[in-house]
KELUM-383464 format. One record per residue: residue in one letter; x, y, z of N, C-alpha, C, O, CB in turn. Coordinates in steps of 0.02 Angstrom, whole numbers, padded with zeros to 5 digits, always signed. Glycine has a CB too. Layout:
<nodes>
aXYZXYZXYZXYZXYZ
...
</nodes>
This chain:
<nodes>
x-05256-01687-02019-05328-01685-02027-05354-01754-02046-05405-01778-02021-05348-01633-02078
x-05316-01786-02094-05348-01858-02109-05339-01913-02071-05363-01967-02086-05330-01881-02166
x-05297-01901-02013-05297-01955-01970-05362-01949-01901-05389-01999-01877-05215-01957-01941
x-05381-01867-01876-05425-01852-01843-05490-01900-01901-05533-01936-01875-05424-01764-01829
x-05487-01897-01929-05560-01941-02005-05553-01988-01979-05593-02004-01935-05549-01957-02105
x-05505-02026-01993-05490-02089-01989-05497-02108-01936-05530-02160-01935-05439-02106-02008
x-05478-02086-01873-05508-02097-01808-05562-02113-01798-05576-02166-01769-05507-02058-01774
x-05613-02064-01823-05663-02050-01782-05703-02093-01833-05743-02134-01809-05682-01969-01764
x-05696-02088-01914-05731-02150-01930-05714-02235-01908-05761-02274-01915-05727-02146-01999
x-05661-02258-01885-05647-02307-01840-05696-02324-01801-05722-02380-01804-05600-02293-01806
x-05719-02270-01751-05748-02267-01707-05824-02292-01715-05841-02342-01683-05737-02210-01689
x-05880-02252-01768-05929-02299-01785-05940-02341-01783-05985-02361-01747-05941-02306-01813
x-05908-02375-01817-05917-02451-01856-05922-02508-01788-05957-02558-01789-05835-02472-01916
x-05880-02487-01735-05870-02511-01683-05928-02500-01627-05949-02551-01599-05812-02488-01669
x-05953-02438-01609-06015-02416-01595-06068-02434-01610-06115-02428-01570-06021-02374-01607
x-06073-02455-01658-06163-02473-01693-06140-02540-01690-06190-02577-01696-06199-02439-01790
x-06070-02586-01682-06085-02647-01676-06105-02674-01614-06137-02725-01604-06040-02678-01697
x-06080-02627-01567-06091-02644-01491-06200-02652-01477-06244-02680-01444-06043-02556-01436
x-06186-02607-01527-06276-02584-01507-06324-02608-01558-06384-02593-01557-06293-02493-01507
x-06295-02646-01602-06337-02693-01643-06397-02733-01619-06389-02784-01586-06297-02737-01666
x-06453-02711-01635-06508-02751-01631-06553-02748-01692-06556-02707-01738-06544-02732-01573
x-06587-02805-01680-06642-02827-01750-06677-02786-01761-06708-02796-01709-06691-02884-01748
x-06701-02748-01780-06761-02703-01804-06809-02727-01783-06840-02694-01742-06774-02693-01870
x-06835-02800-01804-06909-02833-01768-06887-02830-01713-06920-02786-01686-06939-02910-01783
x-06839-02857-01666-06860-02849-01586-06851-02766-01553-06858-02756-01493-06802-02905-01537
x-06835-02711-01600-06838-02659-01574-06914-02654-01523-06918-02647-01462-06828-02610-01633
x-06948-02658-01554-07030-02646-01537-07044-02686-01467-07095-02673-01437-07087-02681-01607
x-07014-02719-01450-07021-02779-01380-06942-02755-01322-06929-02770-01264-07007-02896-01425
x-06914-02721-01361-06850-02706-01316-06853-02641-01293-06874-02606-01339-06781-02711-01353
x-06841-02600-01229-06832-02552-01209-06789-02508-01241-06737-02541-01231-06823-02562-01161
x-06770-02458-01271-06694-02434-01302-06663-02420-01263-06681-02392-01211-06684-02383-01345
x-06594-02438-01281-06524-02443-01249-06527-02367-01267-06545-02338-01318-06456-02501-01284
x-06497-02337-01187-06456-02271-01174-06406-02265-01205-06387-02316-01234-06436-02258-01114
x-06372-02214-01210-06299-02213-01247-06274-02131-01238-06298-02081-01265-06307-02237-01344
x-06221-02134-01192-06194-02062-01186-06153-02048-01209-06106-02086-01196-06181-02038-01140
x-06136-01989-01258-06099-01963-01284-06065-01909-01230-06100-01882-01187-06129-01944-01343
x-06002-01896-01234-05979-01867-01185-05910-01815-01243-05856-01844-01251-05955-01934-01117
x-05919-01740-01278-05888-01712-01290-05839-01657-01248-05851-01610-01211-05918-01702-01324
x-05749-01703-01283-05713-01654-01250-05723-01590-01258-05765-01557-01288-05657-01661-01261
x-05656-01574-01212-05644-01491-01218-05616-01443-01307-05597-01477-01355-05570-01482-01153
x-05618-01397-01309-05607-01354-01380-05538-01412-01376-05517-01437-01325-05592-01242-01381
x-05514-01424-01442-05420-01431-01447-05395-01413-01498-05336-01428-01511-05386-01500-01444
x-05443-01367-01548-05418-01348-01616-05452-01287-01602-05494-01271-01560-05437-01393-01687
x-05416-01252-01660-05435-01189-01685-05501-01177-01700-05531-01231-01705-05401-01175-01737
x-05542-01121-01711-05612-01106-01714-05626-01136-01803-05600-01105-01850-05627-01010-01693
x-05661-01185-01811-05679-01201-01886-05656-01261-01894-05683-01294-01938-05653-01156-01942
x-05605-01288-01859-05557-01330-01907-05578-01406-01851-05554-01460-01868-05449-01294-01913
x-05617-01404-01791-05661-01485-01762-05674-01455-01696-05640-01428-01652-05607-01576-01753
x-05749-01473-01705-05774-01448-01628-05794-01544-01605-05828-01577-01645-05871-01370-01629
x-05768-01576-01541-05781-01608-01525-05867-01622-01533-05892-01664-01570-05748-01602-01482
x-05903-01575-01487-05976-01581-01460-06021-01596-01537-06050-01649-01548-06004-01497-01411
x-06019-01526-01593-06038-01542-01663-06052-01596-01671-06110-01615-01681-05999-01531-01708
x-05999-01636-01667-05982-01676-01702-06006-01753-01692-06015-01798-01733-05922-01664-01700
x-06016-01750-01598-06028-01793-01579-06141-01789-01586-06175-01838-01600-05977-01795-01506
x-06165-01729-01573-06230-01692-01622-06239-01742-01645-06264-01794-01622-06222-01632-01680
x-06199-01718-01741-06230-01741-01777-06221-01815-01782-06252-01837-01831-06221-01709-01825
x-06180-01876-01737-06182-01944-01749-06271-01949-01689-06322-01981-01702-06087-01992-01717
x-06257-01908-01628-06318-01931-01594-06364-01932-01647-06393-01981-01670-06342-01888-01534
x-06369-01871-01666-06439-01877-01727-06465-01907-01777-06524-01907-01793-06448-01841-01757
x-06396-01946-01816-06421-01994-01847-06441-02066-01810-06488-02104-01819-06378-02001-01896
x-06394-02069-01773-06414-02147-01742-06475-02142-01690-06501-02191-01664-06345-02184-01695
x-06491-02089-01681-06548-02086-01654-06616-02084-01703-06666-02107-01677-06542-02031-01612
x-06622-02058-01771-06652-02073-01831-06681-02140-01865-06737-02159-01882-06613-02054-01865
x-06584-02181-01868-06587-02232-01886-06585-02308-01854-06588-02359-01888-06554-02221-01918
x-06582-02307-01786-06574-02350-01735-06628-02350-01703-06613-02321-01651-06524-02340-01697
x-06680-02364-01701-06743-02371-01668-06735-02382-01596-06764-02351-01552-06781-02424-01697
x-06674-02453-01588-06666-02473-01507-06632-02421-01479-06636-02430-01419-06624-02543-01489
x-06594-02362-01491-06562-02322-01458-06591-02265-01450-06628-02245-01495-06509-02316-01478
x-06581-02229-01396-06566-02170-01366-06509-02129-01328-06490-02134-01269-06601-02172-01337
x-06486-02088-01381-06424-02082-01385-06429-01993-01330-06482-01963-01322-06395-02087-01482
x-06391-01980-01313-06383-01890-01267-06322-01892-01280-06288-01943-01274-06399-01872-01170
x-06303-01839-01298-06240-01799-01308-06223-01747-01245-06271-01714-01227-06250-01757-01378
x-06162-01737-01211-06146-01701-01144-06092-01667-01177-06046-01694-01207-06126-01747-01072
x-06101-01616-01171-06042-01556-01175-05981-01559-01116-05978-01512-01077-06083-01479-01164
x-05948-01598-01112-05907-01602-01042-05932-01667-00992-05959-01713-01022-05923-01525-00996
x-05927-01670-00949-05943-01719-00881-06009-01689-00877-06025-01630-00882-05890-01711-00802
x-06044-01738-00867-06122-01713-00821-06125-01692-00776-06103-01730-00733-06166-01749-00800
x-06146-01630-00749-06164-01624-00703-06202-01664-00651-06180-01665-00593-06179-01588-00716
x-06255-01696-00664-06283-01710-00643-06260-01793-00617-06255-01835-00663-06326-01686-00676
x-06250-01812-00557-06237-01868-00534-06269-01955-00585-06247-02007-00610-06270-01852-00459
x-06307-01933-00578-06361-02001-00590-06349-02002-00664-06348-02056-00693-06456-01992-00568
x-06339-01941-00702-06342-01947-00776-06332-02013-00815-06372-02029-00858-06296-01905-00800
x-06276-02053-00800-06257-02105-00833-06270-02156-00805-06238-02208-00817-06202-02105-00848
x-06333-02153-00748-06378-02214-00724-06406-02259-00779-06435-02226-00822-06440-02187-00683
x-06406-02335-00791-06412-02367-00836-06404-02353-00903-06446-02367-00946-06451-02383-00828
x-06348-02325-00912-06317-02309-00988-06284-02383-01008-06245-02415-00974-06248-02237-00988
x-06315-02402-01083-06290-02461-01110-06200-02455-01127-06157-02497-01115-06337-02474-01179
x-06191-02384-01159-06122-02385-01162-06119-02319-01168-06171-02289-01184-06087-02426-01213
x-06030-02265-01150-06004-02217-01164-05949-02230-01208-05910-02276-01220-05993-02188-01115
x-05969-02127-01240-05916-02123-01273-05892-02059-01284-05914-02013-01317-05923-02152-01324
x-05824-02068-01239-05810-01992-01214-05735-01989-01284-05683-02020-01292-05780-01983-01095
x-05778-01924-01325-05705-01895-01398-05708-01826-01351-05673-01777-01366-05737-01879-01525
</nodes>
């Protein structure tokens, strides 16, 4: 369990550096797309739902990141075009 943590906090720190922008030029910049892409179940019911999980990071960095706009995908998109000008993915 503490290495799935440790993973996935890894992962942040790395994420929000890619997508770092100034706060003042938020307001003059378009926001950067950002797709989240949650795997399939791989644990037991309670114990890590990929999609959750990937939720609640869209929701804060979408809160606290002004330049971003973040979507979360349950699986592959359906939809062809979905990841048309996406700044970056991130398929857990």
């Amino acid at each position: 369990m503490f290495n799935r943590v440790l993973r996935f906090t890894m992962l942040l720190p790395g994420l929000l550096t890619l997508l770092w922008i100034d706060p003042a030029l938020a307001t003059d910049v378009p926001r950067k797309q950002v797709a989240l892409i949650a795997g399939p179940a791989t644990h037991t019911f309670g114990e890590h739902e990929h999609y959750a999980g990937l939720k609640l990071l869209a929701d804060l960095l979408n809160e606290s990141v002004p330049a971003v706009q973040v979507t979360v995908y349950k699986g592959w998109p359906d939809d062809p075009h979905a990841l048309t000008n996406v700044a970056a993915v991130l398929v857990y």
